[in-house]
C-alpha positions in Angstrom: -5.5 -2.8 -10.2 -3.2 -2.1 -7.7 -0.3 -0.2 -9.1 1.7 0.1 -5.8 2.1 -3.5 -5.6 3.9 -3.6 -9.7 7.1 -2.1 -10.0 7.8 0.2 -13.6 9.4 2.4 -15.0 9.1 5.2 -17.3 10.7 7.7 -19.6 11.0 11.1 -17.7 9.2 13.1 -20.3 6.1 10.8 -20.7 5.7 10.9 -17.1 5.9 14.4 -16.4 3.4 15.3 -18.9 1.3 12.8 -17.8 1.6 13.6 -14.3 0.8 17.5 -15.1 -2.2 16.8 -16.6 -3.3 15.0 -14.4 -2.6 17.5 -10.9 -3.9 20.6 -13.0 -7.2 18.3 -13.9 -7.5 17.4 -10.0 -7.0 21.1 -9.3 -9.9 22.1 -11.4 -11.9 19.2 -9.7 -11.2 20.5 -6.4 -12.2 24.1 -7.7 -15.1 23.2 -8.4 -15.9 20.7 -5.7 -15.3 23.4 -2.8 -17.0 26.4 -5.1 -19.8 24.4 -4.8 -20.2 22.5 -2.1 -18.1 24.3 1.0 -17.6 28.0 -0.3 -21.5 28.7 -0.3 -20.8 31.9 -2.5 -24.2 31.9 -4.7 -25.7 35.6 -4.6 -29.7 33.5 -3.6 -32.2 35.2 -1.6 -30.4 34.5 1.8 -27.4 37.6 0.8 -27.6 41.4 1.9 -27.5 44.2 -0.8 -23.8 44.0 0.0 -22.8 40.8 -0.8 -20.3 40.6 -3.1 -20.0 36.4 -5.3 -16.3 37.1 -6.4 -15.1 38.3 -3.6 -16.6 35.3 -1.3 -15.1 33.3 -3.6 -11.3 34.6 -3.3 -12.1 34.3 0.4 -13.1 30.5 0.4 -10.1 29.7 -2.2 -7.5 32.0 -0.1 -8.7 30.5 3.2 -8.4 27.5 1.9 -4.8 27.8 0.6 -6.1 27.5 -3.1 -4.7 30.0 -4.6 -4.6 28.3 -7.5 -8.0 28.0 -8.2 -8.6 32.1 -8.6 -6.6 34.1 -11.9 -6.3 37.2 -10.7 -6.1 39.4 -7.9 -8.0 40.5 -4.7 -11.4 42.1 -6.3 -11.5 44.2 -3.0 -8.5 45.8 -3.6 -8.4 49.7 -4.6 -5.3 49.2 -6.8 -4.4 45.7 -7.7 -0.6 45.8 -9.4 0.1 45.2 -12.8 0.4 41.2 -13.1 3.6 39.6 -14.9 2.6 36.8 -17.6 3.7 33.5 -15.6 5.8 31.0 -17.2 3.5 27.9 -18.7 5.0 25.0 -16.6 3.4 22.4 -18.5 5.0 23.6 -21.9 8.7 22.7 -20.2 7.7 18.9 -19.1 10.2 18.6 -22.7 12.8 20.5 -23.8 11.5 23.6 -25.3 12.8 26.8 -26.7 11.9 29.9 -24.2 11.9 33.2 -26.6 13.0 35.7 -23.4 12.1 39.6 -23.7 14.0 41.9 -25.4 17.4 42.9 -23.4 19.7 45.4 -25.5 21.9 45.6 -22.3 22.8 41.8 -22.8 22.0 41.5 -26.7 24.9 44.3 -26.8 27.2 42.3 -24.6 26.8 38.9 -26.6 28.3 38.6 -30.2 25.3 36.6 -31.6 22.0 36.2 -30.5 21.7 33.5 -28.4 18.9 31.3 -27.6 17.6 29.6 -24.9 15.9 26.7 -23.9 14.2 25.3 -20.6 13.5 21.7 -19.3 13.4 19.1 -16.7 16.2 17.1 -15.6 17.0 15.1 -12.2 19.1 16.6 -9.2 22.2 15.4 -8.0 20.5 14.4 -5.2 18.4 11.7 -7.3 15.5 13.2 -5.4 13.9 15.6 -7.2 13.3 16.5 -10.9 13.8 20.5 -11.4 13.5 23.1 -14.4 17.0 24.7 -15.5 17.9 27.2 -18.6 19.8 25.5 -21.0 21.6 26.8 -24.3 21.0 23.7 -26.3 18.0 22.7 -28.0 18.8 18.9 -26.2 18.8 20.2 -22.3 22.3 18.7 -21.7 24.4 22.3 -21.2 23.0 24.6 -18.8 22.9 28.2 -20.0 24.9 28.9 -16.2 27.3 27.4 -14.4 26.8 26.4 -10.7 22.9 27.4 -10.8 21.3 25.4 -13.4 20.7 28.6 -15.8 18.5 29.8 -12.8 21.0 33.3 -13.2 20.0 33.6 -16.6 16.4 33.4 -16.0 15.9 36.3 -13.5 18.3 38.4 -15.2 15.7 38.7 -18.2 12.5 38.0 -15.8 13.7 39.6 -12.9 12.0 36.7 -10.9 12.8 33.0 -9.9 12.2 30.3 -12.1 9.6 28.1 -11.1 10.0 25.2 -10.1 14.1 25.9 -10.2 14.4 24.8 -6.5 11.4 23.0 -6.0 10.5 19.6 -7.3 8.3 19.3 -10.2 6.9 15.8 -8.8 6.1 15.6 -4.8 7.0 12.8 -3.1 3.6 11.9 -1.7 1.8 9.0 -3.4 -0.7 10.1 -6.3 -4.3 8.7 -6.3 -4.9 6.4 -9.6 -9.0 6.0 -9.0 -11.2 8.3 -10.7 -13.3 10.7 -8.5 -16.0 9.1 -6.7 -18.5 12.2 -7.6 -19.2 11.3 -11.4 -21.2 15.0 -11.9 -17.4 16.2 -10.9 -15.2 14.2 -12.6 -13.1 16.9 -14.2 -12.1 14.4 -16.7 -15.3 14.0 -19.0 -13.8 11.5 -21.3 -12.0 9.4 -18.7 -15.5 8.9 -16.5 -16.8 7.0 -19.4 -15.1 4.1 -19.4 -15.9 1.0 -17.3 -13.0 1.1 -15.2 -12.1 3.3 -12.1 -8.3 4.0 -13.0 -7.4 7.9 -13.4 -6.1 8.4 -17.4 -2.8 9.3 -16.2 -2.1 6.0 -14.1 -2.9 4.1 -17.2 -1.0 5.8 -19.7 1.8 5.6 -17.9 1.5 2.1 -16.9 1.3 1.6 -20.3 4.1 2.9 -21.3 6.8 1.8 -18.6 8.6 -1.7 -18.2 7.2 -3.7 -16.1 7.6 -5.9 -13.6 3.8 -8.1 -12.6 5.2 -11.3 -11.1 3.5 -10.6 -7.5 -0.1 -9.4 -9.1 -1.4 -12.4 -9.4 -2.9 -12.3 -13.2 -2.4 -14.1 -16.3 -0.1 -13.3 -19.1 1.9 -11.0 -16.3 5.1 -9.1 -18.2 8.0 -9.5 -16.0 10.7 -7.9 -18.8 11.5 -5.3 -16.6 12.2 -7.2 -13.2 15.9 -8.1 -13.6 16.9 -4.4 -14.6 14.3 -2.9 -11.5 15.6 -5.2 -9.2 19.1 -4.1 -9.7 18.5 -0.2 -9.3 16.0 -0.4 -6.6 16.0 2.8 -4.9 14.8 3.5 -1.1 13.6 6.8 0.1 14.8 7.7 3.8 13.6 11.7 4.6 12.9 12.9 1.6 16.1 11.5 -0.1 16.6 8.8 -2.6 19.6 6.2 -2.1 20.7 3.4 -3.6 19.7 0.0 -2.5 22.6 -0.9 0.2 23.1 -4.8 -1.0 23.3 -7.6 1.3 26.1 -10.4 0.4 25.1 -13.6 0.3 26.7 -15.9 2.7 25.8 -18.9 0.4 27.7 -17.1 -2.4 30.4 -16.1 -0.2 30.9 -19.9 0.6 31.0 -20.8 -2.9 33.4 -18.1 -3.6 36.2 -19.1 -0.9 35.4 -22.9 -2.2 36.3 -21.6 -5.7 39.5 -19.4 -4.7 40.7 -22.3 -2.3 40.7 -25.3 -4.8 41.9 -22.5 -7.6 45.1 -21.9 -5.5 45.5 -25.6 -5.1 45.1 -26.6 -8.3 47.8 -23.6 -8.7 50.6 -25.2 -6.5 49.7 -28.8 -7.7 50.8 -27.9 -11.3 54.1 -25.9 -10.0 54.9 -29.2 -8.2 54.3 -31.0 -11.5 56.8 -28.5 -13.4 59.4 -28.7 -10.7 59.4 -32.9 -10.9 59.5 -32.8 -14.6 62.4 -30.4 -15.0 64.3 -32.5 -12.0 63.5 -35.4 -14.2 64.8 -34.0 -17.6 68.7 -32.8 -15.9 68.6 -36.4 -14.2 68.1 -37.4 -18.2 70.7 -35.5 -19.7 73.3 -36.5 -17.0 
């Protein structure tokens, strides 16, 4: 199927999850894919005495610009500094509470304790969807003013929130079909079924409104087309606008036609009134 061609859309939360799963499952995929088959890291017969599997491995990944494929530092280094526990990005795809560390600086300062909560929501810019701190277990009130709750965040972390100022979703166009490799499908469950469709592209197909009048199959749901077609959005670098709409000159017509023959139809019945109110004084003389 070929989902570029079908219009949908979806609720925000149910494609963010989705969409998560998916790009840390195609991480591990690509892990594994270049550990075996580019990195050429197995300690066989062909390595000195020296040789060293983990750190050929950070080497490949770090080369490579993978740095997400490796948990944990340089195993080279003498003394490797002490790592901070990263913030679960996947957990905040909804609203969710965050339970911050202990601060009796601020819990002195604040009357009651307060809590916190962290989720997605959409930029003013309509092109890109970003974390924020809120103080409300909904994600409508940010726990900051003018940053988003970004403020709050460090002051407890000491560090940026993730993915505060960078989008959650890219803008490049994701890949629906399932690995060609089937020993490296990350996604054992998903390889077993007869078609080629990635498990996120179909749950969230699923789940959107639709719009199939231009795919070509039977029993097409075209419930979403009128309410698409009328928020169509374009993307010109790296921004999303709205659609800039074109009049019609056929409407326009019709329009002047209608307001011409209204105005008419206007003076005609003054000039009635006038005649009969000339007619009823030349009566009661």
């Amino acid at each position: 199927m070929n989902f570029s061609s079908s219009p949908c859309k979806s609720d925000l939360n149910i494609f963010l999850e989705a969409y998560w799963e998916n790009k840390l499952e195609m991480q591990e995929w690509q892990c594994e894919y270049t550990r075996i088959n580019e990195c050429g890291c197995d300690d066989d017969d062909g390595k000195d005495d020296n040789f060293n599997e983990e750190s050929c491995q950070y080497a490949c990944f770090m080369d490579r610009g993978m740095d997400y494929c490796w948990e944990g530092g340089d195993p080279d280094a003498d003394d490797e500094p002490e790592e901070q526990e990263e913030l679960e990005v996947q957990e905040y795809m909804e609203c969710a509470q965050i339970d911050f560390p202990e601060d009796e600086n601020r819990r002195l300062e604040e009357e009651e304790e307060v809590q916190y909560f962290i989720g997605p929501y959409c930029a003013d810019s309509g092109a890109e969807i970003l974390l924020g701190v809120f103080n409300d277990e909904f994600c409508t009130n940010f726990a900051s003013e003018g940053d988003a709750g970004r403020s709050v965040y460090y002051d407890y972390m000491g560090e940026a929130l993730p993915y505060s100022s960078e989008s959650l979703v890219d803008m490049n166009c994701i890949p629906c079909k399932e690995p060609g490799d089937a020993d490296m499908q990350n996604n054992q469950n998903d390889q077993q079924d007869e078609d080629e469709v990635v498990e996120m592209c179909e749950m969230v197909y699923e789940q959107a409104g639709k719009c199939e009048a231009n795919l070509g199959i039977n029993d097409a749901n075209n419930n979403g087309c009128n309410y698409m077609d009328g928020i169509s959005i374009f993307r010109r670098d790296g921004q999303v606008i709205m659609r800039d709409l074109t009049s019609s000159s056929a409407a326009n017509v019709f329009i002047g036609l209608f307001a011409a023959t209204f105005a008419a139809a206007g003076a005609y019945a003054y000039y009635l009134k006038t005649k009969l109110d000339r007619a009823k004084i030349n009566l009661s003389e």
